[in-house]
BAGUDREN-128960 format. One record per residue: residue number from 1; residue in three letters; x, y, z of N, C-alpha, C in turn. Coordinates in pm, 1 decimal. Each point is the difference from the previous one (the first is absolute). Last residue first. Layout:
BEGIN
num / residu / nxx / nyy / nzz / caxx / cayy / cazz / cxx / cyy / czz
NUM / ala / X / Y / Z / X / Y / Z / X / Y / Z;
...
REM end
This chain:
BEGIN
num / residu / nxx / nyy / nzz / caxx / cayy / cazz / cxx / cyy / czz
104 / unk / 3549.1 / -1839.3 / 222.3 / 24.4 / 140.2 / 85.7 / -55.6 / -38.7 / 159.8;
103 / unk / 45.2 / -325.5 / -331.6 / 119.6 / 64.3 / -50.1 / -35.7 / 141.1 / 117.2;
102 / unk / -344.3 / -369.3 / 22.4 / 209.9 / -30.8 / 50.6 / 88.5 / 82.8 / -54.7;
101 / unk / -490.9 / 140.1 / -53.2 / 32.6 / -30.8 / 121.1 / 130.7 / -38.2 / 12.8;
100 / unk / -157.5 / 3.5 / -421.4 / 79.8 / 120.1 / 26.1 / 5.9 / 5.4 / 153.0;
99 / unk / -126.6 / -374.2 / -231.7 / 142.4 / 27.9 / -4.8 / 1.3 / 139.9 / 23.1;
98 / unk / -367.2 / -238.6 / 133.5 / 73.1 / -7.4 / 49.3 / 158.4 / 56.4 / -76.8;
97 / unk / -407.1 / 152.6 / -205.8 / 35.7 / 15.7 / 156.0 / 101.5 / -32.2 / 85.9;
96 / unk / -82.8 / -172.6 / -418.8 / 35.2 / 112.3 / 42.4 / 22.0 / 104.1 / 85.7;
95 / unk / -228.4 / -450.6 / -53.3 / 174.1 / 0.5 / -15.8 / 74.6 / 142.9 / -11.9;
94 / unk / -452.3 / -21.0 / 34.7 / 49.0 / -30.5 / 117.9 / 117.6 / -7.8 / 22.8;
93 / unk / -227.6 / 99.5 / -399.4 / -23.0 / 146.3 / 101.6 / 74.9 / -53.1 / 152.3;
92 / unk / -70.6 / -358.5 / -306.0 / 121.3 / 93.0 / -44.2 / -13.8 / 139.0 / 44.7;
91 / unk / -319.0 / -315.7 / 80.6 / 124.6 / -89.1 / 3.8 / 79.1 / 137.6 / -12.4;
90 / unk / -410.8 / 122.1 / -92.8 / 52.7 / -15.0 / 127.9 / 95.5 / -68.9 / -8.8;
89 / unk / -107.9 / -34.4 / -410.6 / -15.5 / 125.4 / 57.8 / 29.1 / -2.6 / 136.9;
88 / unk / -101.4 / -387.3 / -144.1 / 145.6 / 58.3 / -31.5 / -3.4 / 94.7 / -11.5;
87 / unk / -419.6 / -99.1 / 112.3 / 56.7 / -79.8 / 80.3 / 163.1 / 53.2 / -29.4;
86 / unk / -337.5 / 190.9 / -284.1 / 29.9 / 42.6 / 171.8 / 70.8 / -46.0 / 78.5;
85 / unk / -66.5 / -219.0 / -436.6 / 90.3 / 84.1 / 10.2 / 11.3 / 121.3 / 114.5;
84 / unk / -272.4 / -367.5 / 8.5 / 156.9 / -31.0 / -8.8 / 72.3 / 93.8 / -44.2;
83 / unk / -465.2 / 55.1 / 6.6 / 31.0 / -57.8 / 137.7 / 177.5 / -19.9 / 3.8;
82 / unk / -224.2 / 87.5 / -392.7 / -7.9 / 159.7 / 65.6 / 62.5 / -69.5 / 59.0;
81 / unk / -32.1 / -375.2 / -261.5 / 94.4 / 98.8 / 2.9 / 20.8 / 115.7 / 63.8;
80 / unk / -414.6 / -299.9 / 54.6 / 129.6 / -46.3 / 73.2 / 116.8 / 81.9 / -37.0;
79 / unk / -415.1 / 194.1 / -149.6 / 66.4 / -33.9 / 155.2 / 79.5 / -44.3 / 29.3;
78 / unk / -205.9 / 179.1 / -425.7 / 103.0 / -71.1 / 9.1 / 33.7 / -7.1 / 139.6;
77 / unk / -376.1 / 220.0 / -226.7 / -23.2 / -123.5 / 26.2 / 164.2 / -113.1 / -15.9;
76 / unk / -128.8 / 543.0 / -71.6 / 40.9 / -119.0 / -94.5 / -39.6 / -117.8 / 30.4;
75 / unk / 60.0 / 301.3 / 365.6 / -152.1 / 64.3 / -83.6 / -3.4 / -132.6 / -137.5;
74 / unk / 434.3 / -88.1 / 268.9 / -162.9 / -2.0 / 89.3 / -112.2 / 18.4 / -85.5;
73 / unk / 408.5 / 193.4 / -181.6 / -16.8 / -121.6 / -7.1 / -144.4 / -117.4 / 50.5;
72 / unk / 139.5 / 463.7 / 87.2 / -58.7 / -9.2 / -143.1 / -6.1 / -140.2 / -17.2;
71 / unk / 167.3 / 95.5 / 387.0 / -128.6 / 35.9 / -0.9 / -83.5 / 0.2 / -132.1;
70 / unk / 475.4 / -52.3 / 55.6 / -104.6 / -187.9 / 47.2 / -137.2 / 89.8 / 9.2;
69 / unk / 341.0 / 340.9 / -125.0 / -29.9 / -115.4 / -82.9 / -96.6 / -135.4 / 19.6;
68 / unk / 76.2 / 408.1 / 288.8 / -49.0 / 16.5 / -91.9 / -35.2 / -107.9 / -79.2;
67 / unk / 224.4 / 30.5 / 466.1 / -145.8 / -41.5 / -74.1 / -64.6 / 16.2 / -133.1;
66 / unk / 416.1 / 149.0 / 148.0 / 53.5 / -120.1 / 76.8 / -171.9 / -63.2 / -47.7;
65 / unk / 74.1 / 466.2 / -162.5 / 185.2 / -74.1 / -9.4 / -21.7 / -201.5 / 74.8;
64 / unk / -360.5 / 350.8 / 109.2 / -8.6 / -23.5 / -126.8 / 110.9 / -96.5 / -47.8;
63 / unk / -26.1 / 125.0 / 440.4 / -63.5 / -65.4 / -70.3 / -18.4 / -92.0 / -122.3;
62 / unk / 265.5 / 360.7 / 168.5 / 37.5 / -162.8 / 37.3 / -73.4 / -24.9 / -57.1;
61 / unk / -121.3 / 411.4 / -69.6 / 96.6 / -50.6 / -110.9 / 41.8 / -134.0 / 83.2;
60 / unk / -290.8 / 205.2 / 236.2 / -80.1 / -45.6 / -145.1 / 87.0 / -43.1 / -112.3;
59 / unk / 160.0 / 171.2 / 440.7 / -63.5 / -126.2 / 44.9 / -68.9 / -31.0 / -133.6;
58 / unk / 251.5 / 427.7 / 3.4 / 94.2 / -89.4 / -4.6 / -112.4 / -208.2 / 18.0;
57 / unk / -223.1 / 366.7 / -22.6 / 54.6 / 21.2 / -141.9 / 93.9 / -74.0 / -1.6;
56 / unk / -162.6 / 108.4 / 389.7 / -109.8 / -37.8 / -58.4 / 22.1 / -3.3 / -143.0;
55 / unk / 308.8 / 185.2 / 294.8 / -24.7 / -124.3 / 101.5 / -105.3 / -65.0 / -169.1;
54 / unk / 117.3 / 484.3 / -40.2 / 79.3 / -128.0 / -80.3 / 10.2 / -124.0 / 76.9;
53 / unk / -313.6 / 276.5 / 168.7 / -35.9 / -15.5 / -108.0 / 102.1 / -56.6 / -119.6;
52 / unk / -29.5 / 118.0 / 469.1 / -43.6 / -147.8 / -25.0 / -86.6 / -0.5 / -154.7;
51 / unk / 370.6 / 344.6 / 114.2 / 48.9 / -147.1 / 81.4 / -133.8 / -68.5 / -51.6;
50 / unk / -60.0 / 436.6 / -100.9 / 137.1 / -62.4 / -89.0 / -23.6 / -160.5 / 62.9;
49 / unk / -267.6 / 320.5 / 239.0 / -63.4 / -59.7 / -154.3 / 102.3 / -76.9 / -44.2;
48 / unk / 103.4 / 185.4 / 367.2 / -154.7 / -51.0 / 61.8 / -11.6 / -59.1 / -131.2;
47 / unk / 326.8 / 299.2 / -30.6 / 53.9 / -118.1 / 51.9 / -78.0 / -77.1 / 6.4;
46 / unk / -148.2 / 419.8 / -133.5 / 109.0 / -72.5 / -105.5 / 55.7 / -151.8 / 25.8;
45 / unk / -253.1 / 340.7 / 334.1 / -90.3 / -54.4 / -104.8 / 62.5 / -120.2 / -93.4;
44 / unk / 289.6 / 71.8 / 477.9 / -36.6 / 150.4 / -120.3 / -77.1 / -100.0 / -73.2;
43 / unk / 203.7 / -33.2 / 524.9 / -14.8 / -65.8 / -130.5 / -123.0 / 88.7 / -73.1;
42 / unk / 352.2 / 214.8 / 340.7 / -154.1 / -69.7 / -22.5 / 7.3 / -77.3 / -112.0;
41 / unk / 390.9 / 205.7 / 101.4 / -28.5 / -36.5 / 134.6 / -175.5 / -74.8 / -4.7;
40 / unk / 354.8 / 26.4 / -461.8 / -77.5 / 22.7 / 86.9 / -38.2 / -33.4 / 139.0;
39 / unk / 287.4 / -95.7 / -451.5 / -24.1 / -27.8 / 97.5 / -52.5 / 131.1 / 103.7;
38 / unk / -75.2 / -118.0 / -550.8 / 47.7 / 37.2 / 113.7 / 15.4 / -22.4 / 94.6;
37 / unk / -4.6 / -293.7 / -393.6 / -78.4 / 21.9 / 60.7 / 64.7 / 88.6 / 122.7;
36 / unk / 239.9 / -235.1 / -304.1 / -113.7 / -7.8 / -76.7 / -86.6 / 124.5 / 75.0;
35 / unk / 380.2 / -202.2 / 234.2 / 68.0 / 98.0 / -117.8 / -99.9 / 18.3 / -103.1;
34 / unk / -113.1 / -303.3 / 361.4 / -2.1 / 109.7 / 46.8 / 49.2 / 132.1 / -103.7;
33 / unk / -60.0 / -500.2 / -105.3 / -114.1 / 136.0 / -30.5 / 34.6 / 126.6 / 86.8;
32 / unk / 231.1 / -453.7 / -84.1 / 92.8 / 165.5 / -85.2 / -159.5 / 71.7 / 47.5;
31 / unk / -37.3 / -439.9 / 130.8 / 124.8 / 34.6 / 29.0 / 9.0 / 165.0 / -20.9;
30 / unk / -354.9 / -196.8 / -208.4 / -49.6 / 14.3 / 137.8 / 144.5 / 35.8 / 97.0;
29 / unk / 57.0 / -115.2 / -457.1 / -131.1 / 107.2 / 23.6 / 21.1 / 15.1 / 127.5;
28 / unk / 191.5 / -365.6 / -126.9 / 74.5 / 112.2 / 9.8 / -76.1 / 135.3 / -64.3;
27 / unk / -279.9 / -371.7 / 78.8 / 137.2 / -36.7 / 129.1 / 96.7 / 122.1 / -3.6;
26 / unk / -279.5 / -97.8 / -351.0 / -125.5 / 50.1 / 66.7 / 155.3 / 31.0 / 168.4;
25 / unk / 149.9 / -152.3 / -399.2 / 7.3 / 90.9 / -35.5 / -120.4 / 72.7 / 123.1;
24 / unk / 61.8 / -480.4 / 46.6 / 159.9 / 74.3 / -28.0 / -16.1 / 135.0 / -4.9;
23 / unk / -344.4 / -281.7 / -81.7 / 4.5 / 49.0 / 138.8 / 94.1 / 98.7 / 14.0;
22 / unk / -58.4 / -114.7 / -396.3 / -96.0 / 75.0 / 6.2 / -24.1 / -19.5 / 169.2;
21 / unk / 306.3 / -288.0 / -220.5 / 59.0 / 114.3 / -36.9 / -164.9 / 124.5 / 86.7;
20 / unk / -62.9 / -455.9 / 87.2 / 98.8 / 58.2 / 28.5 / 36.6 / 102.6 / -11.8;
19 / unk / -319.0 / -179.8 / -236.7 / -35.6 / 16.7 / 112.3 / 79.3 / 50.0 / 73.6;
18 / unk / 145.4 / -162.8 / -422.7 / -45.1 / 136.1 / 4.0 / -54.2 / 76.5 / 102.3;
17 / unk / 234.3 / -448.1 / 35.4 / 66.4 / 117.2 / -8.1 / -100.3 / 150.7 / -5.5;
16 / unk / -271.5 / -452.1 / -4.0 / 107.8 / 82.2 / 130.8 / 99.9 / 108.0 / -6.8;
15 / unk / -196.4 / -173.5 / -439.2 / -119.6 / 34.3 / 127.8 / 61.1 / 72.1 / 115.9;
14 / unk / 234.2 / -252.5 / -320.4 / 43.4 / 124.2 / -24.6 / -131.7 / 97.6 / 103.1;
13 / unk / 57.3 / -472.4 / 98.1 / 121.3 / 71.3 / 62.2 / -22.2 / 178.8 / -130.1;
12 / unk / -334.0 / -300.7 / -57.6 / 20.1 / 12.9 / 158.5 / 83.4 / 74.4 / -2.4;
11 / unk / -15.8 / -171.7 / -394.9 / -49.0 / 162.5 / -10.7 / -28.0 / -1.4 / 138.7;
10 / unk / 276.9 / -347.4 / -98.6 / 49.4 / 114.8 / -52.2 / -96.3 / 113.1 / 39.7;
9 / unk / -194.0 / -433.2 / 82.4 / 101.7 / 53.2 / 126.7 / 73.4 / 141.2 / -39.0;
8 / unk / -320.8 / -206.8 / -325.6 / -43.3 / 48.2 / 159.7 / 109.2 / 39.5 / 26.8;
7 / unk / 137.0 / -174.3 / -347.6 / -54.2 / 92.5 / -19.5 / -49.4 / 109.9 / 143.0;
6 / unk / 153.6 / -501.8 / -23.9 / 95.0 / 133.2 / -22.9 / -77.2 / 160.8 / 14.8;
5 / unk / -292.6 / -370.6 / -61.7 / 50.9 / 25.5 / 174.6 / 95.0 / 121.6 / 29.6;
4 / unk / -163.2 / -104.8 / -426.2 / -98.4 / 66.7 / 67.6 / 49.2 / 12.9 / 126.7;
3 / unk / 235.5 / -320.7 / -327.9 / 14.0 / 159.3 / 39.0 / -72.4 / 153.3 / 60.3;
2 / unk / -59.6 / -526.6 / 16.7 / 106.1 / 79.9 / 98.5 / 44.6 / 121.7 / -29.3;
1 / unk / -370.3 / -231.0 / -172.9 / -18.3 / 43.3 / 136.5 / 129.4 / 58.9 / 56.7;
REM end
């Protein structure tokens, strides 16, 4: 059992990073889009589509990165492991949070 626990918590925390990295990259998207995207007095076709369509690519890759595994797990008939590893999954989307809240 305990290395199952180990286990959980490791792939929580590699869970959260990837969730992370795939905000990270959705975050400096949305920073840099003006240098993507003309600026214009009207908003133009290109913009209408770009934004909630890497919105919708960025929300299937969290997903995926933070649900994938306990969902396979779930279908398997392993609940209590999906459940815990959501559980340290969040643990560590939080601790992350907070450490980038105190550093910036």
């Amino acid at each position: 059992m305990k290395k199952s626990v180990t286990a959980l918590w490791a792939l929580g925390l590699l869970q959260a990073v990837g969730a992370s990295l795939v905000l990270w990259g959705w975050t400096t998207l949305m920073t840099n889009m003006n240098q993507l995207i003309a600026e214009t007095p009207e908003p133009t076709l290109p913009a209408f589509l770009i934004i909630p369509i890497t919105f919708i690519v960025t929300a299937v890759l969290s997903v995926g990165a933070v649900l994938g595994h306990p969902i396979y797990l779930a279908l398997n008939k392993h609940w209590p492991k999906a459940l815990w590893l959501i559980g340290w999954t969040l643990i560590w989307l939080i601790v992350l949070a907070g450490i980038l809240v105190y550093f910036y």
